[in-house]
C-alpha positions in Angstrom: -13.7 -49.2 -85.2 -11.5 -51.9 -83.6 -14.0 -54.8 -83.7 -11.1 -57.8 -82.9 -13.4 -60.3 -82.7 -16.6 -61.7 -82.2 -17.3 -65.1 -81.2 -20.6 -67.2 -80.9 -20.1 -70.2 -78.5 -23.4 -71.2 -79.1 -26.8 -69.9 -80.4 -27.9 -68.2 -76.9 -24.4 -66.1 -76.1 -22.4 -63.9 -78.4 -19.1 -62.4 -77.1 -17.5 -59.4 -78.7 -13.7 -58.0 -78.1 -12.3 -54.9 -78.8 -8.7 -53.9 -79.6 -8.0 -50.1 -77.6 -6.3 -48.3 -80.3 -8.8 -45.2 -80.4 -7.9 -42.0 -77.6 -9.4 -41.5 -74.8 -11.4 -38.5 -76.8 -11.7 -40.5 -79.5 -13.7 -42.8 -77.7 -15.7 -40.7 -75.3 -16.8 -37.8 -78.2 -19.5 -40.7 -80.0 -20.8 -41.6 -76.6 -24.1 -40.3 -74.3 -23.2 -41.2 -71.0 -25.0 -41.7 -67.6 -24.5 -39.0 -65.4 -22.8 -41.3 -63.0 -20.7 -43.3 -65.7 -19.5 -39.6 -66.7 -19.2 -38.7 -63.5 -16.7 -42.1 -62.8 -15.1 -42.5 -66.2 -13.9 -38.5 -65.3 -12.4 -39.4 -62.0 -10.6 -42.4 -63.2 -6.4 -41.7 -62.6 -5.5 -44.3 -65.2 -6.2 -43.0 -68.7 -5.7 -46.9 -69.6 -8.8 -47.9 -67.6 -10.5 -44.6 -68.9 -10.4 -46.4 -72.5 -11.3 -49.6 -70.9 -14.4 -48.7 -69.8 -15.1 -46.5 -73.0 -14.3 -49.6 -75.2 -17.1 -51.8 -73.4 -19.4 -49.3 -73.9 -18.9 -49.1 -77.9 -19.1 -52.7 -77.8 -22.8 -52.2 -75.9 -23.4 -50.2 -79.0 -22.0 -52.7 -81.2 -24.4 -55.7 -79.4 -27.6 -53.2 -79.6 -27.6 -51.8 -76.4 -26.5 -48.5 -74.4 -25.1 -47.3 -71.1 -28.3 -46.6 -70.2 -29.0 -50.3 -70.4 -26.5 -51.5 -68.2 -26.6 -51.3 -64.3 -24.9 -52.6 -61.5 -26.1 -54.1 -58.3 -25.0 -54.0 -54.9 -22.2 -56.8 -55.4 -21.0 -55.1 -58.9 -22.5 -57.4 -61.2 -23.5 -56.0 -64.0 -27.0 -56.8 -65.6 -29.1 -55.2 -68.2 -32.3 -54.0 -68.4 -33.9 -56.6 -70.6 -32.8 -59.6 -68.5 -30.0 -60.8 -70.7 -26.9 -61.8 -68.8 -23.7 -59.6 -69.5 -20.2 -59.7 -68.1 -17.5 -57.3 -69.3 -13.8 -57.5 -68.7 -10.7 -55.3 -70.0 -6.9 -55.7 -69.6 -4.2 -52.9 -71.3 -5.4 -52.6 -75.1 -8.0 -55.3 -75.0 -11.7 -55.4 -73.6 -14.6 -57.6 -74.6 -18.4 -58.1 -73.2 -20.4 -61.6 -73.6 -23.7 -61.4 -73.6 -26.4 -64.4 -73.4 -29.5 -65.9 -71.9 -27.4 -68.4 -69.9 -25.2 -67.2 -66.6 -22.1 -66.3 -68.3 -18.7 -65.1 -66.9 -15.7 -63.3 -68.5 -11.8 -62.5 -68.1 -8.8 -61.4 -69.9 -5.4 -60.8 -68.8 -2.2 -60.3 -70.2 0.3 -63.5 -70.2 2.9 -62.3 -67.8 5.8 -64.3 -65.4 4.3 -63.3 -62.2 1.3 -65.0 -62.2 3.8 -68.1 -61.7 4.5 -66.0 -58.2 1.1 -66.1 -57.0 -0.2 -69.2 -58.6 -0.4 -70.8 -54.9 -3.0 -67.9 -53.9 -5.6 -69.1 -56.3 -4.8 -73.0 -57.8 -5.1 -75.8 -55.2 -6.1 -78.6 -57.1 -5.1 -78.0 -60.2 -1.0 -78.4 -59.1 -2.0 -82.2 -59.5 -1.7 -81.6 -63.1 0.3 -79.0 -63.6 3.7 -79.0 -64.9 5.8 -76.1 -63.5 9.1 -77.3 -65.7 6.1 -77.2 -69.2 6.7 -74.5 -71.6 3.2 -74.0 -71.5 3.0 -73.4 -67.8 2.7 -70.3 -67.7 -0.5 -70.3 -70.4 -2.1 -72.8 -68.8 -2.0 -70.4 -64.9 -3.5 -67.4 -66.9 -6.0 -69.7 -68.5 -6.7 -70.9 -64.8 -7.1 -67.9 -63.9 -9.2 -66.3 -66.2 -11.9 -69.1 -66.3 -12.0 -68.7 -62.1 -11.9 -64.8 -62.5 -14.8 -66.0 -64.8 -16.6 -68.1 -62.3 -16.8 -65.4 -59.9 -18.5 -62.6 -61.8 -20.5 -65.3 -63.0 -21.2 -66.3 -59.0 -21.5 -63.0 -57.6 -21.0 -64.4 -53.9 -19.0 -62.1 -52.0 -16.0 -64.0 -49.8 -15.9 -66.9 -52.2 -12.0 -67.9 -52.7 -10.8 -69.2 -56.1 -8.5 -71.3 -54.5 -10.9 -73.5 -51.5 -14.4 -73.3 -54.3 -13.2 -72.8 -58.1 -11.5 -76.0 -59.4 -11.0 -76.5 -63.6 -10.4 -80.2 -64.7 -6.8 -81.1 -66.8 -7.1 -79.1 -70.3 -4.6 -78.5 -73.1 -3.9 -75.5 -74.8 -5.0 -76.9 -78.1 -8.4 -77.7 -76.8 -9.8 -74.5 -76.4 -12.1 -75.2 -73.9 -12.7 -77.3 -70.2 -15.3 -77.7 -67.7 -14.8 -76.4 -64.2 -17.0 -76.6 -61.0 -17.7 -74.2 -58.4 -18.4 -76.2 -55.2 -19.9 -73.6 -52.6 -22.3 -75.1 -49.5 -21.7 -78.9 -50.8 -23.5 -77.6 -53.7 -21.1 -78.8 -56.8 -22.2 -76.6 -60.3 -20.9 -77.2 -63.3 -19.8 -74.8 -66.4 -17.8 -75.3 -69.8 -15.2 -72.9 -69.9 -13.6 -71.7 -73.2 -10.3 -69.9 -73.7 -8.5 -67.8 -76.5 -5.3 -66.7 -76.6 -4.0 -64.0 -78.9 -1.4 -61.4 -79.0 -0.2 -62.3 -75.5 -3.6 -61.7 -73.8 -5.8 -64.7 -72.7 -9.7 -64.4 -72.4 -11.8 -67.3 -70.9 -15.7 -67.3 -70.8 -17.6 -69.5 -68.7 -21.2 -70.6 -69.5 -23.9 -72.6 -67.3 
């Protein structure tokens, strides 16, 4: 069982990731699925994603719950049945799911050249303290954008941009964490946003 690792930013959120080593039928055979979760995992085309979404539901198991916990609503948020707040995010071999009483957002994405291509689609402010010619410039644009990828499963607002209502103040790698703002309606909130990188995958977490 590919527990990676677990992490517990404080005493109200707990957030678990998962390593995608197992089979596809290695993962599915332990599992009682929803009809409809069966139903979508089947008719997946990607047997990548198929493990994806297999993975978050052994780490459900893992955090005490099952699929029959989790739901979705109308915006695909998920939410579960005992009012605790869950997001869940997967990317190639990795997933993870963070779980807490707070509002609570989660991302992870492989470090890769191209998000240097389309950093001008989702960073607006932050290019005022960015250093393209840094050899941490391309960490610091997936770290970006996994805390705003973050910020918008946390907000759940459809036709919110990262770029015009996301911001995240000047960070270093080292510090493992920042504070960003979503500023939506003149209504500025604030969350604390904290990042790990490891095995050339970055996950951020943002908490209320």
């Amino acid at each position: 069982m590919p527990l990676y690792k677990t992490i517990n930013p404080n005493s109200q959120t707990v957030v678990k990731i998962w390593k995608i080593e197992e089979s596809y039928t290695s993962l599915l055979t332990p599992l009682t699925l929803k009809p409809e979760s069966l139903e979508r995992v089947l008719g997946m085309k990607s047997e990548l994603h198929q493990r994806g979404f297999l993975s978050v539901r052994h780490l459900l198991m893992l955090l005490g719950y099952t699929d029959f916990d989790l739901f979705y609503d109308k915006n695909g948020k998920p939410h579960l049945k005992d009012g605790k707040q869950i997001s869940i995010t997967h990317s190639f071999e990795y997933a993870a799911v963070i779980i807490s009483d707070l509002k609570i957002g989660i991302d992870i994405e492989k470090q890769r050249d191209k998000i240097a291509v389309i950093a001008h689609k989702f960073i607006d402010y932050e290019f005022q303290y960015l250093n393209k010619t840094a050899l941490d410039y391309r960490r610091k644009l997936t770290v970006i954008w996994c805390a705003k990828e973050s910020l918008y499963k946390l907000f759940a607002t459809p036709g919110v941009s990262f770029k015009n209502y996301f911001l995240v103040i000047p960070f270093e790698i080292k510090d493992t964490q920042t504070v960003a703002w979503i500023d939506y309606n003149n209504t500025p909130l604030r969350y604390d946003v904290y990042f790990v990188e490891f095995d050339g995958f970055t996950c951020a977490y943002a908490i209320a």
